[in-house]
Backbone as CSV, one residue per row, in Angstrom:
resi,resn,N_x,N_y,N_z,CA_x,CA_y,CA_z,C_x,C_y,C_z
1,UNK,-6.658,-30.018,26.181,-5.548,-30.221,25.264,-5.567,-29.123,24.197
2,UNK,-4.558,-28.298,23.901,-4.043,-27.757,23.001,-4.406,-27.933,21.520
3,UNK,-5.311,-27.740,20.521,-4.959,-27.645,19.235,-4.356,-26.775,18.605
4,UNK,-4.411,-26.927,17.479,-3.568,-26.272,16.549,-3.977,-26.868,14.780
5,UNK,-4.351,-25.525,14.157,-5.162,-25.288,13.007,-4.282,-24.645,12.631
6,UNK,-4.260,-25.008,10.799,-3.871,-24.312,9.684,-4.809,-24.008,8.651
7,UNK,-5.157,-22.514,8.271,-6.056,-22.675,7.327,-5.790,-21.389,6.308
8,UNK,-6.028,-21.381,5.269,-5.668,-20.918,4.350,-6.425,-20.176,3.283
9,UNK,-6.844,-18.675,3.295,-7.518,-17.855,2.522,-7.134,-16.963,1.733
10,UNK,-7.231,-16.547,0.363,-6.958,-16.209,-0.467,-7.071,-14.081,-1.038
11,UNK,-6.123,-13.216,-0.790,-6.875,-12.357,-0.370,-7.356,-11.517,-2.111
12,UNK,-8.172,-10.369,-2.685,-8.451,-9.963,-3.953,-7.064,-9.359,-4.085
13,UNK,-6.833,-9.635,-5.185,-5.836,-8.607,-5.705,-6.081,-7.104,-5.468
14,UNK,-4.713,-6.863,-5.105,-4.957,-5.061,-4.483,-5.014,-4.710,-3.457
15,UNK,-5.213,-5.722,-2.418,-6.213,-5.399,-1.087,-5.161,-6.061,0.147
16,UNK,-3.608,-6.447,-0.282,-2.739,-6.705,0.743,-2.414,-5.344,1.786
17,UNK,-2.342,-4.347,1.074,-2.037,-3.115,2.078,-3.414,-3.136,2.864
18,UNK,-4.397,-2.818,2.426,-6.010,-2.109,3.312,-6.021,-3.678,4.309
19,UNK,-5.845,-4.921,3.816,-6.138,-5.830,4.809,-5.171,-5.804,6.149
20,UNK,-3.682,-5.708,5.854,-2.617,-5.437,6.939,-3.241,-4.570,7.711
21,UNK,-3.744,-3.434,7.022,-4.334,-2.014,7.769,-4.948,-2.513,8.445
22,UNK,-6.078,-3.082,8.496,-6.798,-3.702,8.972,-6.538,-4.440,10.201
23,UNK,-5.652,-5.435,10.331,-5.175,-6.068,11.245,-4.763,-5.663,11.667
24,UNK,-3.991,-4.314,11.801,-2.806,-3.597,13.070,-3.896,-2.773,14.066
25,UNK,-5.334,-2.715,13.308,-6.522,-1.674,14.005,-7.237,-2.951,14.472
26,UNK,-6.877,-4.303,14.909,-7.912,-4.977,15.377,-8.759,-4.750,16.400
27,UNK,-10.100,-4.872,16.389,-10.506,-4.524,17.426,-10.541,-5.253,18.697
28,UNK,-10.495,-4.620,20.066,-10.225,-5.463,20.710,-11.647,-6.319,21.310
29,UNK,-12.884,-5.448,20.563,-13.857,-6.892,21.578,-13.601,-8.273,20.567
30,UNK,-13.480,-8.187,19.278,-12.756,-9.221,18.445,-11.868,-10.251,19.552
31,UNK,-11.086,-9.448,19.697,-10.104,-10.453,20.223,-10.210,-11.197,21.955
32,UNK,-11.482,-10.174,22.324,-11.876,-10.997,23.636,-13.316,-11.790,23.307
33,UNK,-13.686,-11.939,22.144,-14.608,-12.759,21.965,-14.031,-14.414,20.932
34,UNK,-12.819,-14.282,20.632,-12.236,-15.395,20.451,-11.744,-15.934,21.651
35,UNK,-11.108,-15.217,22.977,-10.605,-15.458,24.319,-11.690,-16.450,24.755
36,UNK,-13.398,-15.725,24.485,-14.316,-16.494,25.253,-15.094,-17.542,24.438
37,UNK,-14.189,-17.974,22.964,-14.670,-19.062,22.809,-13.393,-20.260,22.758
38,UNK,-12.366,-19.746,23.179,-11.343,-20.564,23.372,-9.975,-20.633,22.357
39,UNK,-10.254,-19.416,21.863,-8.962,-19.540,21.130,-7.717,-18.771,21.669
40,UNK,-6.921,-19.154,21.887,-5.838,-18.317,22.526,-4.615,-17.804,21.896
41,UNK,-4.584,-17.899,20.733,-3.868,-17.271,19.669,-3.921,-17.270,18.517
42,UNK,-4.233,-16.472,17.542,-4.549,-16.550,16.418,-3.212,-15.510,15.144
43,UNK,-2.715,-16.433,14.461,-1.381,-15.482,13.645,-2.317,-15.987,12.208
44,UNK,-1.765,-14.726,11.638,-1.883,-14.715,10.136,-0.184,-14.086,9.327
45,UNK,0.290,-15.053,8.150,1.411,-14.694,7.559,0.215,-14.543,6.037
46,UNK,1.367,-13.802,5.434,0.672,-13.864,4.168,2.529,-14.214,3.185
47,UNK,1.700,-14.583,2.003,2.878,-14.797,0.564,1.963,-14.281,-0.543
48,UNK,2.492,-13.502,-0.971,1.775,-12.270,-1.950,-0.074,-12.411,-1.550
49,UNK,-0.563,-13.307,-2.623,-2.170,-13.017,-1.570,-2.602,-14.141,-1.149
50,UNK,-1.953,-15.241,-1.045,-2.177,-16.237,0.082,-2.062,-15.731,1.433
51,UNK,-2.847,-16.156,2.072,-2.622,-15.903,3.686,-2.987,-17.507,4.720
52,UNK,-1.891,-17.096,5.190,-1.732,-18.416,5.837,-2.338,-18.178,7.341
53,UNK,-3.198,-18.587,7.803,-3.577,-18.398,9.482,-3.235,-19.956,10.487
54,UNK,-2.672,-19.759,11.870,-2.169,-20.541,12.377,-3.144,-19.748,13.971
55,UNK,-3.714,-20.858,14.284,-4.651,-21.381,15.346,-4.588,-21.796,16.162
56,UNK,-4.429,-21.488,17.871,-4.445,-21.803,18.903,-5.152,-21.863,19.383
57,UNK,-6.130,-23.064,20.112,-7.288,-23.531,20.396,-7.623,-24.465,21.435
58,UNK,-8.378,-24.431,22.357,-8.967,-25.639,23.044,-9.646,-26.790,21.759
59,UNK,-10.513,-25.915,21.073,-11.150,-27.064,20.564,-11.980,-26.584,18.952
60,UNK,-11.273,-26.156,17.890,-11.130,-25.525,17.084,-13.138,-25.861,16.529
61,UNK,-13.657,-26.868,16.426,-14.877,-27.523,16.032,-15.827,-26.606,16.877
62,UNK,-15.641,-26.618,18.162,-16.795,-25.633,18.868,-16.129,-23.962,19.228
63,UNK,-14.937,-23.844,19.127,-14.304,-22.817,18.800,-14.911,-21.712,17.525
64,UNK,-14.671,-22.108,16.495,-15.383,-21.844,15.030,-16.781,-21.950,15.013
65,UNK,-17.508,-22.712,15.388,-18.952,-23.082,15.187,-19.284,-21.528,16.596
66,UNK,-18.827,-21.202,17.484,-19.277,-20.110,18.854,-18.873,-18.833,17.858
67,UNK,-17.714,-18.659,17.777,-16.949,-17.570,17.025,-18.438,-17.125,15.634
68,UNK,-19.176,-18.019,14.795,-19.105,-17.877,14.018,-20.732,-17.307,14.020
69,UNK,-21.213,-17.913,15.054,-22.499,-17.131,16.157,-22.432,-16.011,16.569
70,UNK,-21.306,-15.310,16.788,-20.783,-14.075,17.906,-20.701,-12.820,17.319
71,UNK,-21.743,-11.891,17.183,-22.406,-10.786,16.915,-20.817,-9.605,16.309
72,UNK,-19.819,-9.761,17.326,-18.846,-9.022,16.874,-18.201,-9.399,15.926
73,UNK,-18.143,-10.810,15.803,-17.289,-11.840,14.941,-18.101,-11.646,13.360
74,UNK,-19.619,-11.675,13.657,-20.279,-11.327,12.262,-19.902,-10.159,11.658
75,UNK,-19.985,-9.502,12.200,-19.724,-7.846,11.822,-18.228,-8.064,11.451
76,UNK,-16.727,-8.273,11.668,-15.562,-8.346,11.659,-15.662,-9.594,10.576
77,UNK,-16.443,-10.447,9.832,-16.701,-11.026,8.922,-16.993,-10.032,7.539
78,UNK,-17.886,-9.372,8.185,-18.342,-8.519,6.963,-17.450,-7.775,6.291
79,UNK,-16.971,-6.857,7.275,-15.724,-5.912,6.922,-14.602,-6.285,6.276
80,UNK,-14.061,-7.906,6.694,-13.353,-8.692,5.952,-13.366,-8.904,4.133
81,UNK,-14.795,-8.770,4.710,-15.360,-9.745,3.024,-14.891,-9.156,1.300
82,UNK,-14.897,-7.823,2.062,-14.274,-7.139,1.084,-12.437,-7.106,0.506
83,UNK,-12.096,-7.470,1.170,-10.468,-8.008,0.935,-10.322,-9.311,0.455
84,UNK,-10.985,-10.108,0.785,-10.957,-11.609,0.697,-11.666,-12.324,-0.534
85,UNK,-11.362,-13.153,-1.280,-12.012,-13.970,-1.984,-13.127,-14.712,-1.629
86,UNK,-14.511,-14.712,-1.865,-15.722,-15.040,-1.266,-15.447,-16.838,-1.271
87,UNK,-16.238,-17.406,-0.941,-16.597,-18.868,-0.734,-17.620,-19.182,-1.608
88,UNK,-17.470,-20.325,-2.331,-19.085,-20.901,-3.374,-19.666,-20.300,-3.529
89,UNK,-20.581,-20.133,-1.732,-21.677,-20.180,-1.775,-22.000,-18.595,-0.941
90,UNK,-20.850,-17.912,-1.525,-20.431,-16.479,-0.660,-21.121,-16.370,0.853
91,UNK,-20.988,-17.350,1.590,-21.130,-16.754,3.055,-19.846,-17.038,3.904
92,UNK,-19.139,-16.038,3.292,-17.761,-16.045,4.189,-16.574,-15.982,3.227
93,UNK,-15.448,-16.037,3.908,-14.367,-16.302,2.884,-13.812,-17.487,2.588
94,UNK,-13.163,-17.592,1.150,-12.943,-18.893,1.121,-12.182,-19.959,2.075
95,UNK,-12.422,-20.930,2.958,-11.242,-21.071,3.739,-10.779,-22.199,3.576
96,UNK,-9.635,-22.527,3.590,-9.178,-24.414,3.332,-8.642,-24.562,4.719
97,UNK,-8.780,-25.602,5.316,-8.058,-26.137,6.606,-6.953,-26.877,5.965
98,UNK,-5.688,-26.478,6.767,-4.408,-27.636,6.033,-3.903,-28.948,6.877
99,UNK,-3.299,-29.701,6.383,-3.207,-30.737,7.068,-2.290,-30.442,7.991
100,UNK,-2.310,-30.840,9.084,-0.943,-30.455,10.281,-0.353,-31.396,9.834
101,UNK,0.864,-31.384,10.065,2.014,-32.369,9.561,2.864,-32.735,10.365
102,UNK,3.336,-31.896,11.340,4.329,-31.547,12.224,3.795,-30.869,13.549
103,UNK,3.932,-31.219,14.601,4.014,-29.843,15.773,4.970,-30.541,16.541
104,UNK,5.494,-29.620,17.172,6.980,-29.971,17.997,7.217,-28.900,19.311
């Protein structure tokens, strides 16, 4: 079955252009190492430095928990970290999951 995640990270002021940059150069073992933990589409919108990410998933819980193990995924964390608003306890960026409300 299909999920579907909303989650929501905050980016530093300044850093909307270098992060876009960023995303148009994704790399592609990135994106075949989300393939092999089951995510099958991943969008990001942004509104000034909110960024909104929308999640296509078998199973977002072991999806995230593999992804977050995955040597390329660490590294593509790091590089991130610098655009993004850290978390508490700075290992990672801040992230909020949103409530789904709707899918249709």
């Amino acid at each position: 079955m299909t999920e579907f995640v909303g989650l929501r990270t905050r980016l530093k002021p300044g850093m909307e252009e270098a992060y876009e940059k960023a995303h148009a150069e994704i790399w592609p073992e990135l994106l075949a190492a989300q393939r092999e933990v089951g995510i099958t589409r991943w969008l990001i919108f942004r509104s000034g430095l909110e960024l909104f990410h929308a999640v296509e998933c078998e199973d977002w819980g072991r999806a995230s928990a593999a992804l977050a193990q995955h040597p390329v995924d660490q590294r593509w964390q790091e590089e991130m970290a610098q655009y993004v608003v850290p978390a508490p306890d700075h290992l990672g960026a801040a992230t909020e999951r949103l409530h789904l409300v709707y899918a249709g």
